[in-house]
Residue frames as qw, qx, qy, qz and C-alpha x, y, z in Angstrom:
[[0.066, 0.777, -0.563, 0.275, -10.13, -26.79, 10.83],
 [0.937, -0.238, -0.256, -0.005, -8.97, -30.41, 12.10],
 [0.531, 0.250, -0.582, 0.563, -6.08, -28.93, 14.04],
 [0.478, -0.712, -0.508, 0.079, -7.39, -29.50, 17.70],
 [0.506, -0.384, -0.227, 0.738, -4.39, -27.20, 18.73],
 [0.130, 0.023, 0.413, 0.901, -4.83, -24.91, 16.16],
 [0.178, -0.446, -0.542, -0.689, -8.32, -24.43, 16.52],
 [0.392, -0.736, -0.414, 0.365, -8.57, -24.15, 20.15],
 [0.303, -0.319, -0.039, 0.897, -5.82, -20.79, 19.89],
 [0.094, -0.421, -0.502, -0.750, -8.44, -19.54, 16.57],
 [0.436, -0.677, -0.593, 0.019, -11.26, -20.04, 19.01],
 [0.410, -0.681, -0.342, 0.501, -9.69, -18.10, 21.93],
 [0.324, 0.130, 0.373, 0.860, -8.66, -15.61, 19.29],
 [0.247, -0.411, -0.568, -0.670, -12.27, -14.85, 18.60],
 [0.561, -0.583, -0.581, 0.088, -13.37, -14.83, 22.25],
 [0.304, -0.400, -0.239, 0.831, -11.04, -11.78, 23.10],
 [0.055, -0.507, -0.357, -0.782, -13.08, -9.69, 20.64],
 [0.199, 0.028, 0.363, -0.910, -15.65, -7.30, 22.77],
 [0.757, 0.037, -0.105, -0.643, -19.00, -9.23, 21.98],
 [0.582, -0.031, 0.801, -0.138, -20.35, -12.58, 22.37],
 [0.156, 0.382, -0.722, -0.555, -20.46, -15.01, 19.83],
 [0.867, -0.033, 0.050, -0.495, -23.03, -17.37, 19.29],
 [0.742, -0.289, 0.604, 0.039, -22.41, -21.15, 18.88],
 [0.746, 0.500, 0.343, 0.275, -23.14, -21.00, 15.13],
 [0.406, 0.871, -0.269, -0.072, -21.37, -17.93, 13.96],
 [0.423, -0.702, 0.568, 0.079, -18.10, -19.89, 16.10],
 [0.809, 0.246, 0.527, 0.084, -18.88, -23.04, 13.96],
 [0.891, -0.165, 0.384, 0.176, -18.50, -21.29, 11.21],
 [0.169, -0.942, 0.266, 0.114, -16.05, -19.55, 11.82],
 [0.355, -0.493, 0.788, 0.098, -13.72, -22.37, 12.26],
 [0.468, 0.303, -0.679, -0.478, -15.42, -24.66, 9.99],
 [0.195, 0.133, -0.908, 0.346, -16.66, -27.08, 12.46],
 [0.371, -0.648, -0.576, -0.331, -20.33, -28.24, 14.13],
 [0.197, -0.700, 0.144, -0.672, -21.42, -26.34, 16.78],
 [0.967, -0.199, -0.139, 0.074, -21.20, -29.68, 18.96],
 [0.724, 0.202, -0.191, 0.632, -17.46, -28.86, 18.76],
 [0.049, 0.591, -0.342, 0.729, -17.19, -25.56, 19.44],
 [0.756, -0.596, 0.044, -0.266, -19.08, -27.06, 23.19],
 [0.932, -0.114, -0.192, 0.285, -16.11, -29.32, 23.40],
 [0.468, 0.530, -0.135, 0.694, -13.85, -26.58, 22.45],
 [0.359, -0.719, -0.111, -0.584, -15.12, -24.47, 25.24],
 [0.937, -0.323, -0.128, -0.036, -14.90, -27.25, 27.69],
 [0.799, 0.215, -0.100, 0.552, -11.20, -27.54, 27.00],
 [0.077, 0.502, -0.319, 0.800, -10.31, -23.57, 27.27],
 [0.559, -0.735, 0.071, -0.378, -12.39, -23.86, 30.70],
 [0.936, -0.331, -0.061, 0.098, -10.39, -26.81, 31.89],
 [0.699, 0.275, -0.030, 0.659, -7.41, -24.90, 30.96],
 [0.322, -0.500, -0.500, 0.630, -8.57, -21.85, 33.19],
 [0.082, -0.244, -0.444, -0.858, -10.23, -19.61, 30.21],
 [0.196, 0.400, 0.539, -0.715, -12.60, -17.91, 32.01],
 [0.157, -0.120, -0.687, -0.699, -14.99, -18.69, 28.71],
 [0.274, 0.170, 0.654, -0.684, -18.82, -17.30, 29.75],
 [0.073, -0.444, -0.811, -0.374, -22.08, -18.61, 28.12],
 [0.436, 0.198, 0.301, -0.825, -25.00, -15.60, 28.26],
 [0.275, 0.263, 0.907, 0.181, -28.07, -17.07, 27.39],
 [0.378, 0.731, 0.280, -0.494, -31.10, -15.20, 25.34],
 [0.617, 0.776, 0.132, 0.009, -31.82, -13.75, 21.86],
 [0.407, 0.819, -0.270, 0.302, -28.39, -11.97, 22.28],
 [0.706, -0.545, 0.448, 0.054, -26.32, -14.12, 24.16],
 [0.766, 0.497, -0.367, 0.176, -23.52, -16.38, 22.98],
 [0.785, -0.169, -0.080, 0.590, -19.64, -17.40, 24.39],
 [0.234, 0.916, -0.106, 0.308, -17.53, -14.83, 25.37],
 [0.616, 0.029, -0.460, 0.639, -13.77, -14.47, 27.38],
 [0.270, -0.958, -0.089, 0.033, -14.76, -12.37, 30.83],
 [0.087, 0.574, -0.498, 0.644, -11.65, -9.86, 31.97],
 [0.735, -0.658, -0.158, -0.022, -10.60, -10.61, 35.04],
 [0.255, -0.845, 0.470, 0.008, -7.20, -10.43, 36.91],
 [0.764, -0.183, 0.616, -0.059, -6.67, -13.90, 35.70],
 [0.563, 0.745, 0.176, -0.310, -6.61, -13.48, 32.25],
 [0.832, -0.143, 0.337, 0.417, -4.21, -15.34, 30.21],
 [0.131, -0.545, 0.050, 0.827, -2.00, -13.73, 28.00],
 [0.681, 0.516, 0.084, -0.513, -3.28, -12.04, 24.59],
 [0.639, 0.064, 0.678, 0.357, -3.20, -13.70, 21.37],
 [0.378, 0.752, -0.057, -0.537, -2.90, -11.59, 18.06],
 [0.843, 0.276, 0.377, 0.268, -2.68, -12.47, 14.75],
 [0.499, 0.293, 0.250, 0.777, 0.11, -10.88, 12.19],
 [0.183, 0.498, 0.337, 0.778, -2.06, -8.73, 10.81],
 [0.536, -0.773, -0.329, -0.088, -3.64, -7.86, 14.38],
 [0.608, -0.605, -0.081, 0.508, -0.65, -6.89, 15.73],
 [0.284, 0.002, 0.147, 0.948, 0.84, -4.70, 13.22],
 [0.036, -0.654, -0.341, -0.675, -2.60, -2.96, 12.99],
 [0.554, -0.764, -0.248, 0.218, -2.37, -2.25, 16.67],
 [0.602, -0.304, 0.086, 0.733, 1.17, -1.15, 16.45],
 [0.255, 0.351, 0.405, 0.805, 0.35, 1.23, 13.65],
 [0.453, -0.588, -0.631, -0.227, -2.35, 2.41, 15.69],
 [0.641, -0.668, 0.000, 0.378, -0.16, 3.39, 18.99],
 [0.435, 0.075, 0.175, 0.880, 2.25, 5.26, 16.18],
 [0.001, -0.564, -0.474, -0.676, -0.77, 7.35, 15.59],
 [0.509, -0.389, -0.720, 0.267, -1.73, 7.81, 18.79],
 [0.366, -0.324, -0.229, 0.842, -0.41, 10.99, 19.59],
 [0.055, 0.078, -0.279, -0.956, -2.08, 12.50, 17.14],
 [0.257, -0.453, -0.678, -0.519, -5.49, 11.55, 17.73],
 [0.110, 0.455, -0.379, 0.798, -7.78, 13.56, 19.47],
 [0.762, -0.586, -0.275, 0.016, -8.81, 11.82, 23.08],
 [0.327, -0.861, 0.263, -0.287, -7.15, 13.41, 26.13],
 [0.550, -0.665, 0.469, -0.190, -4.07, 12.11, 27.42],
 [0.966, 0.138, 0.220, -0.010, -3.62, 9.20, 25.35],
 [0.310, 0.858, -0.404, 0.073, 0.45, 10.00, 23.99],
 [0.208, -0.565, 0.713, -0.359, 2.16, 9.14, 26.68],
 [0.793, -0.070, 0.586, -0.150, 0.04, 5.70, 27.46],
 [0.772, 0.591, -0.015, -0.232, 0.37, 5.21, 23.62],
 [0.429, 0.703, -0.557, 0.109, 3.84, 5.19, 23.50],
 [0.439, -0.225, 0.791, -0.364, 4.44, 3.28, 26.79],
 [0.856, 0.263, 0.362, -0.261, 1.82, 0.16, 24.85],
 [0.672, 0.687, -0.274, -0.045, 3.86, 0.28, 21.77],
 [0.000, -0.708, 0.696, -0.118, 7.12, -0.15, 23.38],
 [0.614, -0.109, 0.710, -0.326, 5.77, -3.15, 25.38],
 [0.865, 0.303, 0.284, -0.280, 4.30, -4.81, 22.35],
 [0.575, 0.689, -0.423, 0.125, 7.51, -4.41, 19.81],
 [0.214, -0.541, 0.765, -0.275, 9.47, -6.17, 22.64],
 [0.633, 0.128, 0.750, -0.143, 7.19, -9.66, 22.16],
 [0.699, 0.631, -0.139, -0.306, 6.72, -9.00, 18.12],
 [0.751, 0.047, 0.364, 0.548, 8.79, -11.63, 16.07],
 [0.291, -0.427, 0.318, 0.795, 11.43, -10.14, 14.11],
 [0.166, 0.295, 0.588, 0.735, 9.80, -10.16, 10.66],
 [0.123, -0.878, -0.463, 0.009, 6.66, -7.82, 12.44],
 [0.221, -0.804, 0.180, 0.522, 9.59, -5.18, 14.03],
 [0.253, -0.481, 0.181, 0.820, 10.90, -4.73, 10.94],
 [0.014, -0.709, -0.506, -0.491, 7.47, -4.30, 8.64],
 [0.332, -0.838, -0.377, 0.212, 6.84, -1.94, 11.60],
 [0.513, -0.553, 0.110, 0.647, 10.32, -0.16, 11.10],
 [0.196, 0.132, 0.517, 0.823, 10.21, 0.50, 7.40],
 [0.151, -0.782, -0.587, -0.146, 6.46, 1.58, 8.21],
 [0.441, -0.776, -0.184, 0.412, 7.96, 4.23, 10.71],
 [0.395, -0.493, 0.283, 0.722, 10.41, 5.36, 8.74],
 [0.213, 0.244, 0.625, 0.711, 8.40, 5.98, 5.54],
 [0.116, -0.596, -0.776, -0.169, 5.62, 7.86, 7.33],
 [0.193, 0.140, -0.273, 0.932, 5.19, 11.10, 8.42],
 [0.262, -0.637, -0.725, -0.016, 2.40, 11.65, 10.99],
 [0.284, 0.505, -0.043, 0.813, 1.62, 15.26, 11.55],
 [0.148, 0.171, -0.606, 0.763, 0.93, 16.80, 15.25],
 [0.062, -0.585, -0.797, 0.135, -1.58, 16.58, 17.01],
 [0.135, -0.689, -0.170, -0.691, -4.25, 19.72, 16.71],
 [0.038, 0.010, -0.595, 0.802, -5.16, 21.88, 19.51],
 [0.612, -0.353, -0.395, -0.588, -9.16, 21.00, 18.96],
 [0.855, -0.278, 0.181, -0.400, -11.96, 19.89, 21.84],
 [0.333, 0.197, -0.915, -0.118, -10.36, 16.44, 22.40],
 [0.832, -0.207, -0.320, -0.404, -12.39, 13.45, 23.76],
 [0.504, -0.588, 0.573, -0.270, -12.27, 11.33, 27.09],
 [0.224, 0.319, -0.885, -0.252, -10.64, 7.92, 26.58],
 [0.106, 0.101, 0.902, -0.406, -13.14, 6.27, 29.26],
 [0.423, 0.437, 0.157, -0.778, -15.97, 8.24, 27.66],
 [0.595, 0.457, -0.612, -0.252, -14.75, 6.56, 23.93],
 [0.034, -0.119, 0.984, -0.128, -13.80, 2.93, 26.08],
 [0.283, 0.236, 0.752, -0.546, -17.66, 3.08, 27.32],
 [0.484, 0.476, 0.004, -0.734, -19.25, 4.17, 24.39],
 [0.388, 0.397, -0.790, -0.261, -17.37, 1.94, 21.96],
 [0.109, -0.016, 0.953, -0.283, -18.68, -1.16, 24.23],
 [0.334, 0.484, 0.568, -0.575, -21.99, -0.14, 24.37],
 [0.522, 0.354, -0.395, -0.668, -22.05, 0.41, 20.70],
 [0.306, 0.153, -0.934, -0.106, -20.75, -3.74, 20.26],
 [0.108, -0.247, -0.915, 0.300, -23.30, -4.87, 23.03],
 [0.319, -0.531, -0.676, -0.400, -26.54, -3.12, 21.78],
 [0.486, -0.476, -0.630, 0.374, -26.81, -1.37, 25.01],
 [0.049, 0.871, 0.158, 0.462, -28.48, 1.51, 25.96],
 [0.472, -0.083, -0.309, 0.822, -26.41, 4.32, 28.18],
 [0.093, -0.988, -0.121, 0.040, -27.49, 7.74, 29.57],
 [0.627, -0.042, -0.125, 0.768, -25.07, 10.61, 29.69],
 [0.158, -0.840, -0.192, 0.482, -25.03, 14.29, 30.00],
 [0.578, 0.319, 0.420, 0.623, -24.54, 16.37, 26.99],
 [0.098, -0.607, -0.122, 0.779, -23.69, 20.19, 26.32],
 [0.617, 0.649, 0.440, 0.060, -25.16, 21.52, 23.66],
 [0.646, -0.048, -0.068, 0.759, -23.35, 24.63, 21.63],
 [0.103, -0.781, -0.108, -0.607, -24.96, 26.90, 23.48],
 [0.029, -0.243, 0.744, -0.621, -23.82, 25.54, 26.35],
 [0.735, -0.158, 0.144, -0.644, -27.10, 24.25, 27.59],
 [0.115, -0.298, 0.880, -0.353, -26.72, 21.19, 29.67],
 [0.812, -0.107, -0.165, -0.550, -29.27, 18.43, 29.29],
 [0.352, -0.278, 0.893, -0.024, -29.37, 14.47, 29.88],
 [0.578, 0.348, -0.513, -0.532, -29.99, 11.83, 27.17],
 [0.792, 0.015, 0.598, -0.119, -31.12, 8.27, 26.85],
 [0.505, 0.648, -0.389, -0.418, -29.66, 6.59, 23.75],
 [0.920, -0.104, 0.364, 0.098, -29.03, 3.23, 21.94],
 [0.115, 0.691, -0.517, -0.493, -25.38, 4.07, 20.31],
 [0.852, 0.511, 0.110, -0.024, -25.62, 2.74, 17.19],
 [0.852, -0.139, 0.076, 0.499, -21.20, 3.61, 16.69],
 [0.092, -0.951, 0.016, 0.296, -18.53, 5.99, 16.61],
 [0.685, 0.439, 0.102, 0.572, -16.47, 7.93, 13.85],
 [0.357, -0.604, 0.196, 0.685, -13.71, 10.34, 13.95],
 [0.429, 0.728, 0.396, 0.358, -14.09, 13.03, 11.28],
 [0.096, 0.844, -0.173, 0.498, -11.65, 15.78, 11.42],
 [0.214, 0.454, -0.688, 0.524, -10.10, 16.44, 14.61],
 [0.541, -0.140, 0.444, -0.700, -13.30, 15.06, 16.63],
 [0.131, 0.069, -0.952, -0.267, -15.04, 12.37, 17.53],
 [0.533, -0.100, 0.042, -0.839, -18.82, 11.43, 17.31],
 [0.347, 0.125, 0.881, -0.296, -21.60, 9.17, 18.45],
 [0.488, -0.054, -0.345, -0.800, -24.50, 8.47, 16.40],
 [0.005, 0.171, 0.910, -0.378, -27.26, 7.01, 18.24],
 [0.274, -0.494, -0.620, -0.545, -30.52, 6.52, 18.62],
 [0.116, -0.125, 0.527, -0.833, -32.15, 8.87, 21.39],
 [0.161, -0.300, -0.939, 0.049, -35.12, 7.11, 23.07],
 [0.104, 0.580, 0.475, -0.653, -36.93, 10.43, 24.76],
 [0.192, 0.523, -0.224, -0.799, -36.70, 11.91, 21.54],
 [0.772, 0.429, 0.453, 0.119, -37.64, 8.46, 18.81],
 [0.511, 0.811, -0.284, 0.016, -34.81, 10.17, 16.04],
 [0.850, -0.064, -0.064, 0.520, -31.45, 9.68, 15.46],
 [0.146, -0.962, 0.135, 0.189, -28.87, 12.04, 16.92],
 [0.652, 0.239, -0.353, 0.627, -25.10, 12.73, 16.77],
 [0.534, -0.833, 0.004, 0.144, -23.04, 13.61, 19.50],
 [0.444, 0.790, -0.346, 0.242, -19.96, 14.98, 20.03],
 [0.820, -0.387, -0.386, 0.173, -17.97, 12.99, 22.46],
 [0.361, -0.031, -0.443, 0.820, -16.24, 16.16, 23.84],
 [0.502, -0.399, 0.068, -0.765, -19.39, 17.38, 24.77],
 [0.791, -0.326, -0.449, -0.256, -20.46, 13.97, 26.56],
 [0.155, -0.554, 0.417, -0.703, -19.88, 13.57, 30.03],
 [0.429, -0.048, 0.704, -0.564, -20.95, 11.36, 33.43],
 [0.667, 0.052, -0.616, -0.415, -21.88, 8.06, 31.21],
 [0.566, -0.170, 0.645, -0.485, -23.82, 5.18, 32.61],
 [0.328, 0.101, -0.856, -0.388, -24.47, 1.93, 31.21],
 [0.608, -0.073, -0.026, -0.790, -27.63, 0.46, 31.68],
 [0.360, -0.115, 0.924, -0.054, -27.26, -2.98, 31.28],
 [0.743, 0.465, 0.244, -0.415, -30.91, -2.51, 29.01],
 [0.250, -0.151, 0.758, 0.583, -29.35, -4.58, 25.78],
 [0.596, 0.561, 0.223, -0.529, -31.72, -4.11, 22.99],
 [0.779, -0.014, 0.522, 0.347, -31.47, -5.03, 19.31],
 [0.412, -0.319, 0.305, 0.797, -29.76, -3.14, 16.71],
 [0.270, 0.743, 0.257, -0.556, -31.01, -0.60, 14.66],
 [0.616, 0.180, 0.426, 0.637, -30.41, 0.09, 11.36],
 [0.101, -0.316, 0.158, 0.930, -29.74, 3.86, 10.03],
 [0.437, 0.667, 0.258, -0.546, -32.52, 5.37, 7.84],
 [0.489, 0.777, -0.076, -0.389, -32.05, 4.96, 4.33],
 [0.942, 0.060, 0.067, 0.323, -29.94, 1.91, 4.33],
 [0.144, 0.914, -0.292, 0.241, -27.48, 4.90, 5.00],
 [0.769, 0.054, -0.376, 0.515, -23.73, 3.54, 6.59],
 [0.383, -0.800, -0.303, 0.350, -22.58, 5.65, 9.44],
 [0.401, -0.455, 0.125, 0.785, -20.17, 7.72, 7.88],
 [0.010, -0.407, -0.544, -0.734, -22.82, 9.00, 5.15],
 [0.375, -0.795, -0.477, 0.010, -25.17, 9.83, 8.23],
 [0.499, -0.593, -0.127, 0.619, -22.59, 11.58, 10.11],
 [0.279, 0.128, 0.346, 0.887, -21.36, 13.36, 6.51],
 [0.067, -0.668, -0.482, -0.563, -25.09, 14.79, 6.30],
 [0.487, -0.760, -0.406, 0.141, -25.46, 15.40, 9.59],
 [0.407, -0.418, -0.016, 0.812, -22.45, 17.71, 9.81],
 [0.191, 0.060, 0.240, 0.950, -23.37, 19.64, 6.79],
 [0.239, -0.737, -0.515, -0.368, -27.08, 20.05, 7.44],
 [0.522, -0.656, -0.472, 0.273, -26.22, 21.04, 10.86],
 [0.101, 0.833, -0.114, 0.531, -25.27, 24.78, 12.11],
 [0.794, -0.596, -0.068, 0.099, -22.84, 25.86, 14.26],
 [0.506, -0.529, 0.398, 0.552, -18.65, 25.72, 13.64],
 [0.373, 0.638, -0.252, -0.625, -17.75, 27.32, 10.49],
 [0.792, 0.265, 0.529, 0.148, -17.63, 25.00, 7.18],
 [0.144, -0.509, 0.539, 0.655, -15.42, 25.65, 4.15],
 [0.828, 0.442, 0.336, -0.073, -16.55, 25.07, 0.55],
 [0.100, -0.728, 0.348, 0.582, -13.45, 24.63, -1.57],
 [0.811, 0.578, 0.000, -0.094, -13.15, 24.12, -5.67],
 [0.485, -0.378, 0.692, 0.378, -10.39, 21.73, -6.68],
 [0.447, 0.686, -0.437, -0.373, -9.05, 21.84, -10.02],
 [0.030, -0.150, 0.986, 0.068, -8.81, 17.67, -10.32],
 [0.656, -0.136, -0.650, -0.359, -11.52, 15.15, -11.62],
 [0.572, -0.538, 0.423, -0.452, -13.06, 13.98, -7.87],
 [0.854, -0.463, 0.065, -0.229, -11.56, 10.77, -8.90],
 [0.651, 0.362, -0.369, 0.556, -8.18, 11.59, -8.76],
 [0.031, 0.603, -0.387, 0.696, -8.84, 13.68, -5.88],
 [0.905, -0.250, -0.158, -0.305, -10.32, 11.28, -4.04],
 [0.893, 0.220, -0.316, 0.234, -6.95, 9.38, -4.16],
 [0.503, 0.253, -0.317, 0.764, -4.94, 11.63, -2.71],
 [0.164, -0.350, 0.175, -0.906, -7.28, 13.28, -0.12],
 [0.075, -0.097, -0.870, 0.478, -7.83, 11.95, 3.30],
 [0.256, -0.593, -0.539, -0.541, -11.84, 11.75, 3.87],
 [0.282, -0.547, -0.346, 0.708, -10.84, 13.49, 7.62],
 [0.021, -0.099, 0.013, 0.995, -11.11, 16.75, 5.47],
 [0.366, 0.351, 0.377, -0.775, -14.21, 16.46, 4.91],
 [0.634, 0.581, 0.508, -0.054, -17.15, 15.43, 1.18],
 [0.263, -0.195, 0.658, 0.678, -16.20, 15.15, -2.18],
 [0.441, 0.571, 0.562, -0.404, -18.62, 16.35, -4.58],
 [0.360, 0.125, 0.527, 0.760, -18.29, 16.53, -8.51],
 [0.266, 0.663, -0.129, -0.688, -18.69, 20.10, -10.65],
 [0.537, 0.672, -0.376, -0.345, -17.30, 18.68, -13.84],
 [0.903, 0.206, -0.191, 0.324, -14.91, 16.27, -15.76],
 [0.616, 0.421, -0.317, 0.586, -12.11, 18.32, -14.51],
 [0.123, -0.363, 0.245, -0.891, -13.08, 19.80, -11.28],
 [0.454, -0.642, -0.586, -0.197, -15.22, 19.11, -8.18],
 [0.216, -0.735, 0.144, -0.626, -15.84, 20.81, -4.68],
 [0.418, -0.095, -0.711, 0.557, -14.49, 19.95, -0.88],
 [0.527, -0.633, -0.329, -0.463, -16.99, 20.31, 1.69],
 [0.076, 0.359, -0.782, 0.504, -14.85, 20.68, 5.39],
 [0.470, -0.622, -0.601, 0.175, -16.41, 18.82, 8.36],
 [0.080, -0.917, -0.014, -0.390, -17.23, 22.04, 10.72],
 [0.803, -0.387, -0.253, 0.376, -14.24, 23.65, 12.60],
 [0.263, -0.748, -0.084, 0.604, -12.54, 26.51, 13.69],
 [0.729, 0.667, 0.118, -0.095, -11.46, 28.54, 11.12],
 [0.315, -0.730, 0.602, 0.076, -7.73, 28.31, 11.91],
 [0.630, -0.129, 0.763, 0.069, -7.95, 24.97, 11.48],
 [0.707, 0.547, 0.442, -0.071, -9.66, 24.86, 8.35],
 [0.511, 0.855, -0.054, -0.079, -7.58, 27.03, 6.82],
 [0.365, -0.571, 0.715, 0.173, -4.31, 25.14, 7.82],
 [0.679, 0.293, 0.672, -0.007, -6.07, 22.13, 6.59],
 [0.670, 0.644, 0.337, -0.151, -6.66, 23.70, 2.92],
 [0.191, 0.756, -0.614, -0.125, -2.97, 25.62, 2.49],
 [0.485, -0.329, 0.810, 0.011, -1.97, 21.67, 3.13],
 [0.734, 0.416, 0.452, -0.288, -3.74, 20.22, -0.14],
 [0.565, -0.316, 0.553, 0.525, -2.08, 18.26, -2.57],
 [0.480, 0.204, 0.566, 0.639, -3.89, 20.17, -5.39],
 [0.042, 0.082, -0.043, 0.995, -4.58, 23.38, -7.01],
 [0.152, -0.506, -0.788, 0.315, -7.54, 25.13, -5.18],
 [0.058, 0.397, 0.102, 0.910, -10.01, 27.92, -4.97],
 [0.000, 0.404, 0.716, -0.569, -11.69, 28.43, -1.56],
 [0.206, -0.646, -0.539, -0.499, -15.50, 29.81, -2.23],
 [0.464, -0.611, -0.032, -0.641, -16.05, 30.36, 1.27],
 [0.123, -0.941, -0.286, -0.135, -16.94, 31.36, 3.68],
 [0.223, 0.825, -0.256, 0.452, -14.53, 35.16, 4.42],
 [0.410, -0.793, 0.349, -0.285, -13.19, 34.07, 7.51],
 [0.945, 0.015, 0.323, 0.045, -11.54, 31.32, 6.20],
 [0.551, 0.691, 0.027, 0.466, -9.97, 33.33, 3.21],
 [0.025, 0.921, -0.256, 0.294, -8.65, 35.79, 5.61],
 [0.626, -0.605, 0.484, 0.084, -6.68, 33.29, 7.51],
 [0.879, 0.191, 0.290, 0.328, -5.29, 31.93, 4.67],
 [0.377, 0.863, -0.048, 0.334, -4.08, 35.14, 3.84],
 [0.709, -0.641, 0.201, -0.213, -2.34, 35.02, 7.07],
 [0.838, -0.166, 0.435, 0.285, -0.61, 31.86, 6.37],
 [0.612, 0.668, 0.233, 0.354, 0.07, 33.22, 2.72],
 [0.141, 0.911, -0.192, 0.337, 1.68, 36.27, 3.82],
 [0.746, -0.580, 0.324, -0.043, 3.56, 34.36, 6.92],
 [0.845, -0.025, 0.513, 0.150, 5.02, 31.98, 4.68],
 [0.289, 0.925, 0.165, 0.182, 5.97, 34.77, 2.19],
 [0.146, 0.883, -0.355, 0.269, 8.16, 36.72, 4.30],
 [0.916, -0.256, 0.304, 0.049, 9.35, 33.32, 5.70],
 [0.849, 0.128, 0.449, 0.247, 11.32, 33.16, 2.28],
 [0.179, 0.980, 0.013, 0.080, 12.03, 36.11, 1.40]]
């Protein structure tokens, strides 16, 4: 990149991420020796970029927070995935977050150039985002603290109910967190225990970062987290699980079904089977009357009977 301006703003771009960057990945990043990026550095300090060097195995450059903090930089596509992000807000489930969601959005569509507000507007107006559920929801500070600690390798204690209620405390390196259905989870590695767990993060509670920073694990079976978490929900017992048969090829249904509902598994050329993530059965059976194709629920009876429910509701609705 041989624009000095233009490659200092890339730079500081890459310094508001959460993690530290070495000298080489910054190099090349930008295209540029790692000799530079030191100059580069130099430059945002003398300009009052609070820009910190950690040293060790897993150190690198990073921008501290402080009260000083200049203002952000986002690219294009960084800012309309934020904005899109704060549209959704409401409807995702961490405690309290609506209200701040909407209040961030406003603020940010006030500094967007015009061509961003109005990708954002035709986005809004072609989309229909549907309410929030009335599931466990998750603390934001709980998700802020975890989500760090995933990026910085760092183990955390916390306190964790099980669903029996039984109250314990854990020692874990989080390894990162997905949102499946109306919940979100940790997977981590637990240290008292040498396995990997999952957690629910509306069971977690009274986190602590450690500062211990370790180095990064890698899932069993060259598995990705959201294939761990998929097994882990259906191996595991507890909230109810649905098994419905869909009358579509699994890769047309695939297309048109959100992988929040839960594993896709082929029966046939014409036909395969939906596996739910576990959850009430209310929910589950809102979730399936909502499916854009034709269906036959297997199981399990307390699932069927609320669909009858909705079936007969929605019946004499039209009548």
């Amino acid at each position: 990149m041989r624009d000095p301006s233009g490659r200092l703003l890339r730079l500081l771009s890459l310094l508001q991420s959460p993690r530290e960057w070495t000298g080489i990945e910054l190099a090349e990043r930008l295209e540029v020796t790692p000799r530079t990026i030191r100059r580069d550095v130099a430059r945002l300090r003398e300009l009052g970029y609070p820009v910190d060097a950690i040293q060790g195995n897993f150190g690198g450059y990073r921008l501290t927070a402080g009260t000083a903090m200049p203002p952000l930089l986002l690219e294009d596509d960084e800012a309309v995935a934020i904005a899109i992000g704060l549209r959704t807000g409401a409807t995702a489930a961490i405690t309290g977050i609506e209200d701040a969601s909407l209040r961030a959005l406003a603020k940010l569509e006030q500094v967007l150039p015009g061509r961003l507000r109005d990708r954002l507007t035709a986005l809004s107006q072609a989309t229909v985002v549907p309410p929030p559920g009335s599931g466990p929801a998750a603390d934001p500070d709980t998700l802020a603290a975890l989500g760090a600690a995933c990026l910085a390798h760092e183990k955390v204690r916390f306190a964790y109910t099980k669903a029996d209620s039984a109250t314990g405390k854990r020692f874990v390196e989080p390894h990162q967190l997905v949102a499946a259905g109306r919940r979100w989870y940790l997977i981590a590695y637990d240290s008292d225990r040498a396995d990997w767990r999952t957690f629910r993060l509306d069971r977690i509670t009274e986190v602590h970062r450690t500062g211990l920073r370790v180095a990064g694990r890698e899932l069993p079976d060259g598995m990705d987290a959201t294939s761990w978490l998929t097994r882990s929900l259906i191996a595991g017992s507890g909230s109810t699980r649905a098994r419905v048969l869909l009358h579509q090829p699994i890769d047309e249904a695939s297309s048109c079904i959100p992988a929040r509902n839960g594993v896709l598994e082929p029966v046939n050329a014409d036909s395969c089977v939906l596996t739910t993530y576990p959850d009430t059965p209310e929910y589950l059976a809102r979730a399936i009357a909502l499916l854009p194709v034709d269906y036959t629920v297997q199981g399990p009876p307390e699932v069927v009977a609320q669909l009858r429910i909705i079936t007969d509701r929605a019946t004499k609705g039209i009548r």
